[in-house]
PDB file of N, CA, C and O in Angstrom:
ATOM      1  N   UNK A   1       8.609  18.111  -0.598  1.00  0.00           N
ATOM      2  CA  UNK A   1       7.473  18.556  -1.364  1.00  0.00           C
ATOM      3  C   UNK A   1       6.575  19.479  -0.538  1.00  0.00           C
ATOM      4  O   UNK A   1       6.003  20.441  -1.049  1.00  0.00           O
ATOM      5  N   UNK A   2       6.481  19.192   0.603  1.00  0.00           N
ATOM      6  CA  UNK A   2       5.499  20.255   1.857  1.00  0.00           C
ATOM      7  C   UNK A   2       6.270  21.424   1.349  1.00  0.00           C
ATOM      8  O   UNK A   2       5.408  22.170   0.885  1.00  0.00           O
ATOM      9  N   UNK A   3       7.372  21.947   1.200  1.00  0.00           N
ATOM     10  CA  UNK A   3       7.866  23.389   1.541  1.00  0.00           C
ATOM     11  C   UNK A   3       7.076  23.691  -0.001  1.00  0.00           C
ATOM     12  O   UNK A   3       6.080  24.414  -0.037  1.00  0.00           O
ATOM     13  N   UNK A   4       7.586  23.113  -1.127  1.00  0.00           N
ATOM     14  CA  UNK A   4       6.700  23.567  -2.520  1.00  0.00           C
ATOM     15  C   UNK A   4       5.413  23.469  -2.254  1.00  0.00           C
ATOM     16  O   UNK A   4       5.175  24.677  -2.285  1.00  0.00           O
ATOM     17  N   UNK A   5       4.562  23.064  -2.055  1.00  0.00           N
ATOM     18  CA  UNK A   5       3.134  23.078  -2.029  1.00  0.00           C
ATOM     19  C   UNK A   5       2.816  24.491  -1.072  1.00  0.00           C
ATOM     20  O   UNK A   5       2.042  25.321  -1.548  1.00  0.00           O
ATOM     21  N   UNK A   6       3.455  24.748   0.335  1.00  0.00           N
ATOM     22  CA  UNK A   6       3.325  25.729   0.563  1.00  0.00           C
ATOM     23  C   UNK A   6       3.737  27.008   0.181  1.00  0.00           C
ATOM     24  O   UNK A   6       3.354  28.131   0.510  1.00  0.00           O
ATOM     25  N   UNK A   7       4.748  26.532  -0.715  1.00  0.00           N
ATOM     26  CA  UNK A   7       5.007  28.222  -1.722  1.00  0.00           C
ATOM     27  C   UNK A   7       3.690  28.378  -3.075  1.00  0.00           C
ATOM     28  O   UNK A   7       2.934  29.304  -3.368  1.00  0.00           O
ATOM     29  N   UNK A   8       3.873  27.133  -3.593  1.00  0.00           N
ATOM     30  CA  UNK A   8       2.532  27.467  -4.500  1.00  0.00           C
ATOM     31  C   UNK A   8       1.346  27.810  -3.974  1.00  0.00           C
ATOM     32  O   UNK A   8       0.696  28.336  -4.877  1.00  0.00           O
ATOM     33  N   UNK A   9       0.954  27.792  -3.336  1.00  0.00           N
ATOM     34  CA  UNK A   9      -0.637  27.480  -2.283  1.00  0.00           C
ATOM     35  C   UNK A   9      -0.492  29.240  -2.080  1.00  0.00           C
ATOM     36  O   UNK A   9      -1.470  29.914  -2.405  1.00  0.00           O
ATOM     37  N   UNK A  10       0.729  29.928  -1.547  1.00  0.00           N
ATOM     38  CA  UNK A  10       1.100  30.910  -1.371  1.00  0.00           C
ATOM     39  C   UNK A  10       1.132  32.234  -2.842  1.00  0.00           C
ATOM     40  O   UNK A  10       0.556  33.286  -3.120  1.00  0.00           O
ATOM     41  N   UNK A  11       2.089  31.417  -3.384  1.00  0.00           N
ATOM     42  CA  UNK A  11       1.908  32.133  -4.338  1.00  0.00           C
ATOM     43  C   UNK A  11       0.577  32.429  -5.941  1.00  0.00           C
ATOM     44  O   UNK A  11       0.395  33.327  -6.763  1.00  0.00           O
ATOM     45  N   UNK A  12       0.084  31.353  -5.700  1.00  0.00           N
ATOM     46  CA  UNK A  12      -1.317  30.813  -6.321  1.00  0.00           C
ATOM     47  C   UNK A  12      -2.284  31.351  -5.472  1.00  0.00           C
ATOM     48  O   UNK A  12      -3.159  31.778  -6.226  1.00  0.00           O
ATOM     49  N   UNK A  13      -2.638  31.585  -4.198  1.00  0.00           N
ATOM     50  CA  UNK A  13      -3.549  32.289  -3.320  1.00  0.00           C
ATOM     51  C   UNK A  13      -4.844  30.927  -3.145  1.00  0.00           C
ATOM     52  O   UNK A  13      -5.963  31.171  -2.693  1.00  0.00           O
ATOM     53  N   UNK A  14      -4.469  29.728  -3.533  1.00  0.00           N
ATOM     54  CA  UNK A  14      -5.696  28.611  -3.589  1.00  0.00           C
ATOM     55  C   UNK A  14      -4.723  27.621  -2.958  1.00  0.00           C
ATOM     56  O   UNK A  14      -3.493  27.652  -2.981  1.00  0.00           O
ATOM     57  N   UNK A  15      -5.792  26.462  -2.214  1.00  0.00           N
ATOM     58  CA  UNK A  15      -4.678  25.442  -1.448  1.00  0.00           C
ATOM     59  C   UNK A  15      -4.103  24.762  -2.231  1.00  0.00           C
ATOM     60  O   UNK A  15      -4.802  24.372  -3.166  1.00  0.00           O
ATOM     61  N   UNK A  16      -2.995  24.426  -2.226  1.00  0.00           N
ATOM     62  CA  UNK A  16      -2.206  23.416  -2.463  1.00  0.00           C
ATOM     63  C   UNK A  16      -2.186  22.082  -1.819  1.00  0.00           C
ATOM     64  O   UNK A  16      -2.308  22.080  -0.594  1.00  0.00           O
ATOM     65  N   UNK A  17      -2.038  20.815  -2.499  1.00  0.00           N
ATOM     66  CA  UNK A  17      -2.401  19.750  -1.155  1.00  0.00           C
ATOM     67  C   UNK A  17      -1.021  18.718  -1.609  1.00  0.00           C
ATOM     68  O   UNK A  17      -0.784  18.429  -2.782  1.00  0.00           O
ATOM     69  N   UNK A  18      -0.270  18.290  -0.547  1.00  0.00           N
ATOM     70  CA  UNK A  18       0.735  17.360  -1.016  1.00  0.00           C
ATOM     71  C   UNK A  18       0.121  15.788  -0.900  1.00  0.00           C
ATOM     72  O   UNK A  18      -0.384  15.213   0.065  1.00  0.00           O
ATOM     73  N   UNK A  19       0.383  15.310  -2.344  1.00  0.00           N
ATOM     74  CA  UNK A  19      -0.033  14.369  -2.310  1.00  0.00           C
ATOM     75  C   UNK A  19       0.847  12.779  -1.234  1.00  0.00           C
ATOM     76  O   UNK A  19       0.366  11.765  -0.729  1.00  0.00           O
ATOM     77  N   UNK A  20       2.133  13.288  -1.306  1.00  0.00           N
ATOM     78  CA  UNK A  20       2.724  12.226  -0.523  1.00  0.00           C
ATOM     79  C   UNK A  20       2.306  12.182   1.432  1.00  0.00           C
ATOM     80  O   UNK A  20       2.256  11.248   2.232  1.00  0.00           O
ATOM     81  N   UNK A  21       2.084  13.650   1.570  1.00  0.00           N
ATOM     82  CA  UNK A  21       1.489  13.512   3.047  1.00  0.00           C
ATOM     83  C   UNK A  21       0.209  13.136   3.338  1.00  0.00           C
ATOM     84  O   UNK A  21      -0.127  12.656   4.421  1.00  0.00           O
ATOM     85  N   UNK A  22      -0.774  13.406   2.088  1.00  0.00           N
ATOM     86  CA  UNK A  22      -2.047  12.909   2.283  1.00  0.00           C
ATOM     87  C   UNK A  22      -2.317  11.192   1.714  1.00  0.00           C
ATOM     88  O   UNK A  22      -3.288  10.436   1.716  1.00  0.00           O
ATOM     89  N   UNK A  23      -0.925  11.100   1.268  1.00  0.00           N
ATOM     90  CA  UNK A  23      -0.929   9.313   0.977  1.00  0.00           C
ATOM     91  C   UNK A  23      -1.076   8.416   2.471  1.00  0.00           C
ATOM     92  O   UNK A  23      -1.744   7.404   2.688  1.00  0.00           O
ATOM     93  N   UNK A  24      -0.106   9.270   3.476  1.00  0.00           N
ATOM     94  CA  UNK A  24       0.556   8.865   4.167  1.00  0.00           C
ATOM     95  C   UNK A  24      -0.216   8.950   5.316  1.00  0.00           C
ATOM     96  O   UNK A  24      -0.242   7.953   6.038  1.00  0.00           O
ATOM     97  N   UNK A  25      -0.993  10.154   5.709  1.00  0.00           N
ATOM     98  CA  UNK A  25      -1.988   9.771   6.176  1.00  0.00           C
ATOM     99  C   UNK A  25      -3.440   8.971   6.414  1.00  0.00           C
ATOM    100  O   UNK A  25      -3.904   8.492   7.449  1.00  0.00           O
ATOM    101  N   UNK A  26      -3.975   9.013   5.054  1.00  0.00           N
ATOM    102  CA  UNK A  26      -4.365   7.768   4.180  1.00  0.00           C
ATOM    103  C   UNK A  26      -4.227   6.302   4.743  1.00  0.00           C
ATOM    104  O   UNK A  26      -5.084   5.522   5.159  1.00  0.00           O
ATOM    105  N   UNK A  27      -3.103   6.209   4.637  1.00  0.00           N
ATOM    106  CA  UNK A  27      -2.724   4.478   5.119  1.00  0.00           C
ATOM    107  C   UNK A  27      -2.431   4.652   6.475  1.00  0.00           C
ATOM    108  O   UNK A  27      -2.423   3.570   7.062  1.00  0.00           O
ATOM    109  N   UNK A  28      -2.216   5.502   7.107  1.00  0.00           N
ATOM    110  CA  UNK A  28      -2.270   5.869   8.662  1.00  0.00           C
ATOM    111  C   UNK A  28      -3.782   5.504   8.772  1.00  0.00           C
ATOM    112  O   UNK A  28      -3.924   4.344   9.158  1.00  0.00           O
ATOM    113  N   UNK A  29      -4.651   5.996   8.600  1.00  0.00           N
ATOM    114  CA  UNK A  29      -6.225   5.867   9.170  1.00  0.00           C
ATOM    115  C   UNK A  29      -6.773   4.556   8.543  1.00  0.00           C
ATOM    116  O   UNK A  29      -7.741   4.107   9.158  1.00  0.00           O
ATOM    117  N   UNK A  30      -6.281   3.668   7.200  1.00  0.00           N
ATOM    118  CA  UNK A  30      -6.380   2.315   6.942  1.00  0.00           C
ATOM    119  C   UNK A  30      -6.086   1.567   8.042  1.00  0.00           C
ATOM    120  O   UNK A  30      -6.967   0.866   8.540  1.00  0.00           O
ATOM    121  N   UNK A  31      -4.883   1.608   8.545  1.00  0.00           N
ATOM    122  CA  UNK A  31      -4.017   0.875   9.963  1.00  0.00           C
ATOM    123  C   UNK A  31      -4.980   0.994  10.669  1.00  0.00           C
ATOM    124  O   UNK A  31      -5.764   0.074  10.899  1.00  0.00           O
ATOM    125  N   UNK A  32      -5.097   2.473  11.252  1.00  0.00           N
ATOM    126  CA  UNK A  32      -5.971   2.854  12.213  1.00  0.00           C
ATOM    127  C   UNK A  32      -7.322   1.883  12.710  1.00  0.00           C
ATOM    128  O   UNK A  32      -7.496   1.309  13.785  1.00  0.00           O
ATOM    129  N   UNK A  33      -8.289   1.945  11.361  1.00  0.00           N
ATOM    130  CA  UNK A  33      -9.178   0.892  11.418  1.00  0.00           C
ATOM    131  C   UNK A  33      -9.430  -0.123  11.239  1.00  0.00           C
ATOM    132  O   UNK A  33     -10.554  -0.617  11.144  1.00  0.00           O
ATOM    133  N   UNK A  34      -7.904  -0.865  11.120  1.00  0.00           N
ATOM    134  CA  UNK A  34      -8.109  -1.762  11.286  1.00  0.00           C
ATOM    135  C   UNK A  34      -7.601  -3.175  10.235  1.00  0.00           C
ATOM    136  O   UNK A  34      -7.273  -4.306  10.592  1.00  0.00           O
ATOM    137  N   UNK A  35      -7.696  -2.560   8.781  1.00  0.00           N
ATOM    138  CA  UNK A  35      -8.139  -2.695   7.260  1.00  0.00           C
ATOM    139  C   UNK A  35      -6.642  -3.624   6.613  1.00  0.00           C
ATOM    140  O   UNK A  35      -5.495  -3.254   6.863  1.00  0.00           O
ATOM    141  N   UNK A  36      -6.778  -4.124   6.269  1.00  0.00           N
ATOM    142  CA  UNK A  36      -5.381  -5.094   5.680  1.00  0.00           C
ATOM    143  C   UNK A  36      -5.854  -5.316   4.250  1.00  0.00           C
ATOM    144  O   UNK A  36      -7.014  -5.390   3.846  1.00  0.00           O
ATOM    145  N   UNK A  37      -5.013  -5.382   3.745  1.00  0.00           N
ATOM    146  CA  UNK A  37      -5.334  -6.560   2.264  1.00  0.00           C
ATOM    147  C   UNK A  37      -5.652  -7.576   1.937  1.00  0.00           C
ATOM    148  O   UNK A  37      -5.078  -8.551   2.424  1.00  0.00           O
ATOM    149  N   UNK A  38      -6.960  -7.787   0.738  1.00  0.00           N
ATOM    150  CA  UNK A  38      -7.408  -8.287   0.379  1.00  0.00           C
ATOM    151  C   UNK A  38      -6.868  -9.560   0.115  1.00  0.00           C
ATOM    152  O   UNK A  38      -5.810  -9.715  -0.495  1.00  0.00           O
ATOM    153  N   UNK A  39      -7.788 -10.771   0.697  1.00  0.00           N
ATOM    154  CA  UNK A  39      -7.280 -12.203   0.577  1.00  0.00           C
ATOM    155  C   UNK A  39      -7.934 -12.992  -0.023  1.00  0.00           C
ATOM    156  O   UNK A  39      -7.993 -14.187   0.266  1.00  0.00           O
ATOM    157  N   UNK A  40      -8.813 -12.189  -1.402  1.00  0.00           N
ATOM    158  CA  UNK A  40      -9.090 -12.989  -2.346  1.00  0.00           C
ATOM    159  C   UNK A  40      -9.251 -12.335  -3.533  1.00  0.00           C
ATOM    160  O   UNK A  40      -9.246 -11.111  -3.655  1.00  0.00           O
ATOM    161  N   UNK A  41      -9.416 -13.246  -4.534  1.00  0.00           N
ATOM    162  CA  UNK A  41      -9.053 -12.846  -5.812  1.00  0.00           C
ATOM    163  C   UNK A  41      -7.590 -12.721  -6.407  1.00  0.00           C
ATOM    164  O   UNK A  41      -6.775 -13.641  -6.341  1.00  0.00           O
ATOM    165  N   UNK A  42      -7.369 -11.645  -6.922  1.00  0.00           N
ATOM    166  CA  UNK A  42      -5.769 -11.438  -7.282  1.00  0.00           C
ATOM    167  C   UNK A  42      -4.644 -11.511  -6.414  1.00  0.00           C
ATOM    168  O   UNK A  42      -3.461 -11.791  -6.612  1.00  0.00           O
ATOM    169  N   UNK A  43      -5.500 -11.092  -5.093  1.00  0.00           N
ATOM    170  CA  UNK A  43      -4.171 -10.850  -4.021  1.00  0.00           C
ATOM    171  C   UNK A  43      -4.613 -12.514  -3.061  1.00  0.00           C
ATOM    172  O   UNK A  43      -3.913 -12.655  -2.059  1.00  0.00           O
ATOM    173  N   UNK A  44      -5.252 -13.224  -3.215  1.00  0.00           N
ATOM    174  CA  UNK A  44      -5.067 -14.529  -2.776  1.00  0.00           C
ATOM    175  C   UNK A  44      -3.649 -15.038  -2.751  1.00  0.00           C
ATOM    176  O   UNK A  44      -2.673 -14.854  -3.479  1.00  0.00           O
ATOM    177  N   UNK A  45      -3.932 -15.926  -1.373  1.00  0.00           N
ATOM    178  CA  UNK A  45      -2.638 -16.731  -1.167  1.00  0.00           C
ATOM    179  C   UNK A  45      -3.084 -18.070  -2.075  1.00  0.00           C
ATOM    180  O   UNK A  45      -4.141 -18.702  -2.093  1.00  0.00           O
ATOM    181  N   UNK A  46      -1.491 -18.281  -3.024  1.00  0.00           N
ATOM    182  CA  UNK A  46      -0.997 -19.009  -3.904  1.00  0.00           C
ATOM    183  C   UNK A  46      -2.259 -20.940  -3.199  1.00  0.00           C
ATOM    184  O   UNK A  46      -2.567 -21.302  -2.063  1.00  0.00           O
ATOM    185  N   UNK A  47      -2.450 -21.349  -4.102  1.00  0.00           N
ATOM    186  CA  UNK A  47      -2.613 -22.767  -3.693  1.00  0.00           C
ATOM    187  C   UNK A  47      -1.694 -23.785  -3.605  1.00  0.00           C
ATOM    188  O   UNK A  47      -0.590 -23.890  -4.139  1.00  0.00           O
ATOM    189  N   UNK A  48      -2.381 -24.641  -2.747  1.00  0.00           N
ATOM    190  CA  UNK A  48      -0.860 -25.777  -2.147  1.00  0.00           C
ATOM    191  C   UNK A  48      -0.765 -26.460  -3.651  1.00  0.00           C
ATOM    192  O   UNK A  48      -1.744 -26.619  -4.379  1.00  0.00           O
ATOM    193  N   UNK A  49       0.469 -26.802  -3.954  1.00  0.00           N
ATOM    194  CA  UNK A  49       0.783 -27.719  -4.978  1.00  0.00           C
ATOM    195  C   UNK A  49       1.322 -28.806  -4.154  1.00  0.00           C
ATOM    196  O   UNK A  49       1.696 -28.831  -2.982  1.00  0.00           O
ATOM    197  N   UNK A  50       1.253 -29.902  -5.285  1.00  0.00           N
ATOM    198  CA  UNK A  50       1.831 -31.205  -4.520  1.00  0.00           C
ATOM    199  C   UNK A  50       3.449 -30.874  -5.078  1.00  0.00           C
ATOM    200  O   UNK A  50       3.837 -30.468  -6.174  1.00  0.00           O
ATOM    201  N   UNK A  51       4.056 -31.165  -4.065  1.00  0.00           N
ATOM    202  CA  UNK A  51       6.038 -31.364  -4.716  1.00  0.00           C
ATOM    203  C   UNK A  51       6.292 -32.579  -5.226  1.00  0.00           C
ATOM    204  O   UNK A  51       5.940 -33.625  -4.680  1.00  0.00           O
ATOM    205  N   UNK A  52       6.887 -32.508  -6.252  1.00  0.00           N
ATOM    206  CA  UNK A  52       6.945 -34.375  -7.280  1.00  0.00           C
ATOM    207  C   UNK A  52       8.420 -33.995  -7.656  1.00  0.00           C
ATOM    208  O   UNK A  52       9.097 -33.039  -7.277  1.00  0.00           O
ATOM    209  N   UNK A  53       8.703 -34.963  -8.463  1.00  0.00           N
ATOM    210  CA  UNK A  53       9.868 -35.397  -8.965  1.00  0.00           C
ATOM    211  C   UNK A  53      11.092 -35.175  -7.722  1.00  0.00           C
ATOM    212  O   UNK A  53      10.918 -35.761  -6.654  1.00  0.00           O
ATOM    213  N   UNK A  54      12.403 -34.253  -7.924  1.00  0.00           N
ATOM    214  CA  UNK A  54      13.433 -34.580  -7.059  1.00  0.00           C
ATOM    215  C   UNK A  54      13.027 -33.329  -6.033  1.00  0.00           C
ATOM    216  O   UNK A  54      13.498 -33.281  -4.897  1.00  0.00           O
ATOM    217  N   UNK A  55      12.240 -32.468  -6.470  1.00  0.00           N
ATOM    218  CA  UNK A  55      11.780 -31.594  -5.086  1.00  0.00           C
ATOM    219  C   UNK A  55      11.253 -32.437  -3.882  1.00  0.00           C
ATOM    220  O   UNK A  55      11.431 -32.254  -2.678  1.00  0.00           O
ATOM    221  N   UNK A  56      10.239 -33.852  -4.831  1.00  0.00           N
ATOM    222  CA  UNK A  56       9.813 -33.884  -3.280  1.00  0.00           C
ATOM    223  C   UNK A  56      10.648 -34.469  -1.802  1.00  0.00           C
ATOM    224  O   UNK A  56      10.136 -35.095  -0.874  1.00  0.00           O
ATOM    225  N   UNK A  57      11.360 -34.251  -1.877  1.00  0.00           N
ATOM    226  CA  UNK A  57      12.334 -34.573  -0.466  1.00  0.00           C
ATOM    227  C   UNK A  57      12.170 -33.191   0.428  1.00  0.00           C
ATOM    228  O   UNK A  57      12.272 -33.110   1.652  1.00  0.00           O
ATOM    229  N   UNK A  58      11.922 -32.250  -0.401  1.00  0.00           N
ATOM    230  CA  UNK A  58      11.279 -30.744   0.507  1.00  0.00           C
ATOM    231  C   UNK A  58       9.952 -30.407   1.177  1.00  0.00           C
ATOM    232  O   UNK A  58       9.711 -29.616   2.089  1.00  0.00           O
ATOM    233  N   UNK A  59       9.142 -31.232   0.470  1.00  0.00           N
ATOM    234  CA  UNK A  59       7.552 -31.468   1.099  1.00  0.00           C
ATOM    235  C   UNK A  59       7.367 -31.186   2.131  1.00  0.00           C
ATOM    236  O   UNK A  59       7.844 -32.056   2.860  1.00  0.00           O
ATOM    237  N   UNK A  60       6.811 -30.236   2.806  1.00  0.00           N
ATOM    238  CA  UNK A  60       6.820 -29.913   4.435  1.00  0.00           C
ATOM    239  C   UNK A  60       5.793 -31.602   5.087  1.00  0.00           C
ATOM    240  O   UNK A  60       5.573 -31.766   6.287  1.00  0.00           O
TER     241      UNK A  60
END
């Protein structure tokens, strides 16, 4: 996609911006500072259930 963006950008005479390299840098400078995903709400880790019937022989 870089080589198209630089022909359009070219042939359009206005920048062109690729969105997959500026994704990618993006989550490069997330890393960078540090930043992880969210551990509450939707993206919460699951709650302990109790294991019953013939599972529970797996019960940590």
């Amino acid at each position: 996609m870089t080589d198209l963006s630089i022909w359009l950008s070219d042939a359009l005479g206005i920048p062109v911006i690729d969105g997959v390299s500026v994704a990618v840098k993006f989550v490069e400078a997330l890393v960078g500072a540090g930043l992880d995903t969210s551990k509450t709400g939707d993206l919460a880790y699951p709650i302990s259930k109790p294991y019953t019937g013939s599972l529970s022989v797996f019960a940590p």
